[in-house]
C-alpha positions as CSV (number, residue, x, y, z in Angstrom):
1,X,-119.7,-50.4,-18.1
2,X,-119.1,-46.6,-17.5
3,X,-117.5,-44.4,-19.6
4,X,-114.9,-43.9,-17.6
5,X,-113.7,-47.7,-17.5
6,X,-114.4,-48.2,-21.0
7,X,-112.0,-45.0,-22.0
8,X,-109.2,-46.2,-19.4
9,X,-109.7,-50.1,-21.2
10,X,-109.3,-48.5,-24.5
11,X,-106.0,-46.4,-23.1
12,X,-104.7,-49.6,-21.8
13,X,-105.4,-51.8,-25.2
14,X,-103.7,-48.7,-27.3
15,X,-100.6,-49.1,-25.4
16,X,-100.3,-52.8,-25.3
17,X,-100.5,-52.6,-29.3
18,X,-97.5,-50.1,-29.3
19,X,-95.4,-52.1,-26.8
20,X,-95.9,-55.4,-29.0
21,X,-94.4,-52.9,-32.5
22,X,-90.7,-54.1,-33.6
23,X,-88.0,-52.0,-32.2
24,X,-87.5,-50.2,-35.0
25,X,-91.1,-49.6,-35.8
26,X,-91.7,-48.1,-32.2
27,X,-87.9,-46.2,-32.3
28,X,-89.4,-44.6,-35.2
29,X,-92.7,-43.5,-33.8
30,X,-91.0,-42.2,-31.1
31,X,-88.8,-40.4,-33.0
32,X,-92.0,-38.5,-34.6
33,X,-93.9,-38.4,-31.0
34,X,-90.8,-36.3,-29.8
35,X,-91.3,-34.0,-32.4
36,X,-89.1,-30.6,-32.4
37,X,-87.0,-29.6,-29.4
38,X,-86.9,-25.9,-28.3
39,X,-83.5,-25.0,-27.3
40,X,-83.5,-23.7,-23.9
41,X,-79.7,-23.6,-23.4
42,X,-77.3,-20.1,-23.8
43,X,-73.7,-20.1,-23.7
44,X,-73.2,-16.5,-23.1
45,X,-69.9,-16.4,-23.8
46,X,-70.2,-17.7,-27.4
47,X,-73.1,-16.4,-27.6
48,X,-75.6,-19.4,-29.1
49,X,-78.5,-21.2,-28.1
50,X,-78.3,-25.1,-27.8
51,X,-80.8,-27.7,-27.0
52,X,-80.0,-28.9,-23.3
53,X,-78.7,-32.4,-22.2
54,X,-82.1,-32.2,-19.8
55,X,-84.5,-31.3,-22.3
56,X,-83.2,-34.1,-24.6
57,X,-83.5,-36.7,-21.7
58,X,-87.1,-35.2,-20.6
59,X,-88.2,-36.2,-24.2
60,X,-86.1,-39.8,-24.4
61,X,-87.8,-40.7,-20.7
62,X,-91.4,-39.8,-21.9
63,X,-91.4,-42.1,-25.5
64,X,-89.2,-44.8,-23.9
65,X,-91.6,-44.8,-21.5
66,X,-94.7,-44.9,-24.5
67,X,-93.2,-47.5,-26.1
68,X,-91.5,-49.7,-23.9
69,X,-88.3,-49.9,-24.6
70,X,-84.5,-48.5,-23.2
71,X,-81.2,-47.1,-23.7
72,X,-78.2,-48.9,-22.2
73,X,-74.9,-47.4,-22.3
74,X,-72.1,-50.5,-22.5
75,X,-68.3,-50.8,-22.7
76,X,-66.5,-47.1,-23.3
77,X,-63.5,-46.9,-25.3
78,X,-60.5,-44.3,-24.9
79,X,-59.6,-42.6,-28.3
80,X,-57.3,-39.9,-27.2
81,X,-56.5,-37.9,-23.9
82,X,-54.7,-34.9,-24.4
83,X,-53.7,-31.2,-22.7
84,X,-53.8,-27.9,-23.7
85,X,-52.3,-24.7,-22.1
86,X,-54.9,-21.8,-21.3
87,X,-53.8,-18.3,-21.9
88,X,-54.0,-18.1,-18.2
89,X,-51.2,-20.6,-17.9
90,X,-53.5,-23.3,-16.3
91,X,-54.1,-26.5,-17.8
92,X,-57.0,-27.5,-19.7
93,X,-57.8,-31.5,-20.3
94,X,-59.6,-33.2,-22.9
95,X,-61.1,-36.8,-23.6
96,X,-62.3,-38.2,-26.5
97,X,-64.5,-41.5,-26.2
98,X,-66.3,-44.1,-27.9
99,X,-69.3,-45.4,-25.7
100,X,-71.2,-48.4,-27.2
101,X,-75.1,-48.4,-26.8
102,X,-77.8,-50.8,-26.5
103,X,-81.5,-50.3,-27.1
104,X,-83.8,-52.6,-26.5
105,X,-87.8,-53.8,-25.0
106,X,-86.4,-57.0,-23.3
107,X,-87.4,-58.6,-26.9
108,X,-85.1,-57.8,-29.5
109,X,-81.7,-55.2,-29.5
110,X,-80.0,-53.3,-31.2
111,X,-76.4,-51.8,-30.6
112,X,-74.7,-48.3,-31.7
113,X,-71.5,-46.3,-31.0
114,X,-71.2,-42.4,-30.8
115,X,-67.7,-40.6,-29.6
116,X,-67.9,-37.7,-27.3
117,X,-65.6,-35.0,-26.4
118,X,-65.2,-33.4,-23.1
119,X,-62.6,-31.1,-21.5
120,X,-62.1,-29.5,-18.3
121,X,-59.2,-27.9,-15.7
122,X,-60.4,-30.3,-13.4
123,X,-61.4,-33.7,-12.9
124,X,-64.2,-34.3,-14.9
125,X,-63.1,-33.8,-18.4
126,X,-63.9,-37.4,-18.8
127,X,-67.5,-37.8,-16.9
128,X,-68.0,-34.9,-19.6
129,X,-67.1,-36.9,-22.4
130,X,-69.4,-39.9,-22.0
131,X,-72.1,-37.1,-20.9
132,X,-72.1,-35.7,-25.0
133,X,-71.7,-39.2,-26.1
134,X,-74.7,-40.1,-25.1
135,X,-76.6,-37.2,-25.6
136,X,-75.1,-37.4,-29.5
137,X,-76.4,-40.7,-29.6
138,X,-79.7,-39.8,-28.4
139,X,-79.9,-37.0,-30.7
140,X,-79.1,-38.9,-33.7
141,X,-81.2,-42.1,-32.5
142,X,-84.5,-39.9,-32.2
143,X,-83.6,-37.3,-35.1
144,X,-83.2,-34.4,-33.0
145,X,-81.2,-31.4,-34.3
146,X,-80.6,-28.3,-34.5
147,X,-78.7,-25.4,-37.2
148,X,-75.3,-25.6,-34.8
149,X,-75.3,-29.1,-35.5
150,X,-75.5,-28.8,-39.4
151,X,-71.6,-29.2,-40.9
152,X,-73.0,-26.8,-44.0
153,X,-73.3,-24.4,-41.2
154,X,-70.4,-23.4,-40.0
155,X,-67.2,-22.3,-42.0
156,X,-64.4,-24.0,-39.9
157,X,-61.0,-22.0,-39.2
158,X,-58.1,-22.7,-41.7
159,X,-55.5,-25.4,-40.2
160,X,-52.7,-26.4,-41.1
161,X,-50.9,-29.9,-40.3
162,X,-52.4,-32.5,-38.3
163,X,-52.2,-34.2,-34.5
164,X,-51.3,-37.9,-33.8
165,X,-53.1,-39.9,-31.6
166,X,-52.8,-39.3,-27.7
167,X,-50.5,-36.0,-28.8
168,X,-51.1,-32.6,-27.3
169,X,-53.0,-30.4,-30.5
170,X,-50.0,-28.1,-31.7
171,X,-47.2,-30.5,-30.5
172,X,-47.7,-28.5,-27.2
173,X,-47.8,-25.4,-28.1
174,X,-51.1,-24.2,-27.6
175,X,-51.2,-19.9,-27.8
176,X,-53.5,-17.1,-27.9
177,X,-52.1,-16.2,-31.4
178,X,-53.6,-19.2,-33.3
179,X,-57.4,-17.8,-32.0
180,X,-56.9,-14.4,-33.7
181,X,-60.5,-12.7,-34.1
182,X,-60.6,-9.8,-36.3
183,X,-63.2,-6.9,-35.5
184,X,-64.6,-3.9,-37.7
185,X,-62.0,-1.7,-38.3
186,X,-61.9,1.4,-40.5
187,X,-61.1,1.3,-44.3
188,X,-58.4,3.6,-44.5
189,X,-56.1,3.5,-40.8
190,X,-55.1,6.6,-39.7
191,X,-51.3,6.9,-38.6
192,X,-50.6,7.0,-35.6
193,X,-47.8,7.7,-32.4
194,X,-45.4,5.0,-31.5
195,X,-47.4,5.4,-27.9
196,X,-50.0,4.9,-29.8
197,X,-49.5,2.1,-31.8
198,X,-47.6,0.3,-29.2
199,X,-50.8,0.3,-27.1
200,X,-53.0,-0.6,-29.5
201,X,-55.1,-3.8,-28.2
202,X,-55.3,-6.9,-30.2
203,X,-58.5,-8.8,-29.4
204,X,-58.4,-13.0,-29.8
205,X,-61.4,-15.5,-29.5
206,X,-60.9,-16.3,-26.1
207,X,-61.3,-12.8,-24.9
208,X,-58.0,-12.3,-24.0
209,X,-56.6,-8.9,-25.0
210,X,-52.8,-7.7,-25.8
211,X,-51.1,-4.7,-27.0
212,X,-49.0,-4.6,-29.9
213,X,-45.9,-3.9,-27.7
214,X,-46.5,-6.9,-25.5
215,X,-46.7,-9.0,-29.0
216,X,-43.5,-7.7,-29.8
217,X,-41.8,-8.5,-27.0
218,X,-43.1,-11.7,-27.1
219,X,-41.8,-11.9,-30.7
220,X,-38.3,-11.5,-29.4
221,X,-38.3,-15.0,-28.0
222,X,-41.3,-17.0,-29.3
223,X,-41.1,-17.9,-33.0
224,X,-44.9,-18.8,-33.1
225,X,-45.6,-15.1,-32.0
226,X,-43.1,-14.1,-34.6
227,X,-44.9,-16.4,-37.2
228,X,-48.2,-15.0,-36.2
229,X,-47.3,-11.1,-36.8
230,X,-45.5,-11.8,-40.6
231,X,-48.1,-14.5,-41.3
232,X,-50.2,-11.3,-42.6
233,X,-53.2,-12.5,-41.5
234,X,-55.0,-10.2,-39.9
235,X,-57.6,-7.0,-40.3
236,X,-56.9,-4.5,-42.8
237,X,-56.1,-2.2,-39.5
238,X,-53.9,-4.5,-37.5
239,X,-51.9,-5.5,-40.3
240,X,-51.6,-1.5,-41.3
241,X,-50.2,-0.4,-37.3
242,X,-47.9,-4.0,-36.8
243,X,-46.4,-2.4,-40.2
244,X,-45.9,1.0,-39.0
245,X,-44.8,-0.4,-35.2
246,X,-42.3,-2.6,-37.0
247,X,-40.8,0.0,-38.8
248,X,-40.4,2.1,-36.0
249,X,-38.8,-0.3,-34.2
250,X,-36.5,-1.2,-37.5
251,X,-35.2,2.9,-37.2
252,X,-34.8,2.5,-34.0
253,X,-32.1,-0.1,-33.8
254,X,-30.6,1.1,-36.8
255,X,-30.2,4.4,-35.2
256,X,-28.9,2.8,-31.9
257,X,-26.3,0.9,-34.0
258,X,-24.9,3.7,-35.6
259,X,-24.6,6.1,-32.8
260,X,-22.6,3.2,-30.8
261,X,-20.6,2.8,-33.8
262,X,-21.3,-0.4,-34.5
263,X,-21.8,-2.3,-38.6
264,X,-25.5,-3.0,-39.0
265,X,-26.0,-6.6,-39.0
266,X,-28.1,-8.0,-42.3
267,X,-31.4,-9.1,-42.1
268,X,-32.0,-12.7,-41.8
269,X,-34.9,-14.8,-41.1
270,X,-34.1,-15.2,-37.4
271,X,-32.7,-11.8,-36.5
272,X,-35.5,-10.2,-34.6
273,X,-38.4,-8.6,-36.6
274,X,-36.6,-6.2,-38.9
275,X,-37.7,-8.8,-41.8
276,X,-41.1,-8.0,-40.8
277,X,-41.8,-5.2,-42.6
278,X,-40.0,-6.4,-45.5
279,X,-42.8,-6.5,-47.9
């Protein structure tokens, strides 16, 4: 017998020793054959690396393949379905899913759920979905991770309130103002022109951009706009010029109201955004 044919026998005989392993036993070794994944994914606008849906499945194809065994994805549940308004006034859909799973070699089985998440302006908000279901469960099934995936990681935003099933997150009222991104400012903000402050551009997580005079007029009829600019919480600078704007705008009406002769109306909660400055 030749080399060659002994080495290909003893190839053969290695992998018909892995293929007769438990399930679990050869889940496991696959697990350590895949070994660490480099993340070869960029989301540019967020600016982070990720480990790809195709460099997950290249690894799942290659020990499945070792080992014998397969992933089979079974019945899919619908959680919740729900919209959101982009600040673009176009409409952004999400699903949320639970996708059973079956693993198995054709001898024994086992079953596992993982929910997925998926959103889109067009159709495929839901094809998305199922798509990070399964790659979640193939992540978690093989061990693969990475730091974005770590809970310890990230510090989420402060919420407050909650959403009922199949209900539209903020009761519908999705806005720019909830994803308000504060940037490096100066310590000590200088004063500044009403031109000035009234163009002064508010930045938000989304990229979207507006000037502290299109806030304010948005303020005139939008209570959560309203809510946003007393909530207080923003960058030492921001905070400083929606002060200074207000209070402008506060001598201005009162100036208005005298020269037309007319009693100055009190402050209340709902009268404009004299009570914004209060403090």
């Amino acid at each position: 017998m030749t080399e060659k044919k002994r080495e290909k026998e003893k190839i053969t005989s290695s992998d018909k020793s892995e293929r007769d392993l438990p399930l679990a036993v050869k889940i496991a070794k696959a697990a350590n054959d895949m070994g660490p994944i480099a993340k070869d994914g960029n989301n540019k606008k967020q600016d982070f690396l990720f480990i790809s849906e195709s460099a997950i499945k290249a690894g799942v194809r290659k020990v499945c393949a070792k080992y014998g065994f397969t992933i089979f994805p079974k019945r899919i549940k619908e959680i919740t379905r729900y919209e959101r308004r982009t600040a673009r006034g176009g409409t952004l859909y999400f699903y949320d899913v639970m996708q059973e799973f079956e693993v198995t070699d054709g001898k024994e089985t086992i079953t596992g759920e993982m929910m997925g998440t998926g959103s889109d302006t067009g159709d495929k908000a839901y094809n998305k979905a199922v798509t990070v279901a399964l790659k979640n469960f193939e992540k978690q099934l093989f061990n693969v991770s990475d730091q974005s995936d770590d809970p310890d990681s990230i510090t989420p935003p402060e919420t407050t309130g909650t959403v009922s099933n199949n209900q539209q997150p903020y009761q519908g009222q999705y806005n720019n103002y909830q994803n308000y991104r504060p940037t490096p400012v100066p310590s000590k903000p200088r004063k500044l022109s009403k031109a000035q402050l009234e163009n002064y551009t508010v930045e938000f997580s989304d990229g979207e951009k507006r000037t502290l005079k299109e806030i304010f007029k948005r303020a005139e009829t939008n209570d959560v706009v309203r809510q946003w600019i007393k909530s207080g919480k923003h960058d030492n600078t921001t905070a400083t010029y929606i002060k200074q704007l207000g209070g402008i705008y506060k001598a201005e009406k009162k100036i208005k109201a005298e020269s037309n002769q007319q009693p100055q109306q009190p402050v209340s909660e709902d009268d404009g955004f004299e009570d914004i400055i209060a403090k």
